[in-house]
C-alpha atoms as one frame of an Amber mdcrd trajectory, in Angstrom:
protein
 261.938 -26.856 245.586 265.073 -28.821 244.602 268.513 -28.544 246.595 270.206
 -29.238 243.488 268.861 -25.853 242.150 268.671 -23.864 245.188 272.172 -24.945
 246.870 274.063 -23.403 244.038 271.565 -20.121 244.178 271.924 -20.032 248.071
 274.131 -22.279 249.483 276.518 -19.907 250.960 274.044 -18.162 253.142 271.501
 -21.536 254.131 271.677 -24.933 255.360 269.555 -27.399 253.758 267.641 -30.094
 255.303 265.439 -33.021 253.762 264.583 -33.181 249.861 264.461 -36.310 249.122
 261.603 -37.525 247.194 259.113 -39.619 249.609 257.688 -41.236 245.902 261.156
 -42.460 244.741 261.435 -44.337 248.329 258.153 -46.209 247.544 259.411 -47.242
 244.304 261.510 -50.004 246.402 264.271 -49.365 243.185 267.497 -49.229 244.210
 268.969 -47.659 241.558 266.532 -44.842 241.329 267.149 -44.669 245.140 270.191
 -44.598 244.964 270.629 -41.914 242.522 268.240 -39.861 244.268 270.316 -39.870
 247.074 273.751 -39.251 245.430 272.424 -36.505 243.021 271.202 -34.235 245.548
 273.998 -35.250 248.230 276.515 -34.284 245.580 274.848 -30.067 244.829 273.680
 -29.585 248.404 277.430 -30.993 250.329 278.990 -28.654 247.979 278.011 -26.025
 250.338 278.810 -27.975 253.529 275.281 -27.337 254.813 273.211 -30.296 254.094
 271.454 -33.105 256.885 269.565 -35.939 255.004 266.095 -35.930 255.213 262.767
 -37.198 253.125 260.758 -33.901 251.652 257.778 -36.110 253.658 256.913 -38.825
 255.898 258.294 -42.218 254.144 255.020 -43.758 253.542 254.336 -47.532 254.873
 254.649 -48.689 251.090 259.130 -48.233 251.571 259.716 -51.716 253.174 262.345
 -52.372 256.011 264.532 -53.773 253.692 264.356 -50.510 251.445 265.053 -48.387
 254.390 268.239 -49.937 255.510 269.585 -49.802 252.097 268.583 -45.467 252.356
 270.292 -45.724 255.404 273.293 -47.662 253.888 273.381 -45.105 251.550 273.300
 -42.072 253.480 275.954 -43.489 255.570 278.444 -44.073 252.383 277.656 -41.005
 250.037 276.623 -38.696 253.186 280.086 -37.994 254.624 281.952 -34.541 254.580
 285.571 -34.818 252.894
């Protein structure tokens, strides 16, 4: 399921946790990454209900590097208004 469907469906009665896609990650991309990230930040923190999250365990092909620049990202596009 995708919070950027479900969030406007349900997002006044559920939180949302997680969701984003493990395979984008291993792409090492940053703009792809990035994207991921900010798409589904934007539809689920519409609700107010939303803690980041991979849909799966980050596999060991997302390098250190990668992660930190997630991280980076979840820290700038991830906070409430």
């Amino acid at each position: 399921m995708d919070v950027r469907k479900l969030c406007p469906m349900y997002g006044d009665r559920l939180a949302f946790f997680g969701n984003i896609d493990v395979m984008v990650m291993a792409t090492n991309d940053r703009e792809r990454i990035e994207e991921e990230i900010h798409s589904k930040f934007t539809a689920a923190m519409a609700t107010g209900a939303y803690m980041y999250h991979s849909d799966h365990s980050v596999p060991p092909s997302v390098s250190l590097e990668t992660y930190r620049f997630i991280a980076g990202c979840v820290d700038r596009l991830g906070r409430y208004a």
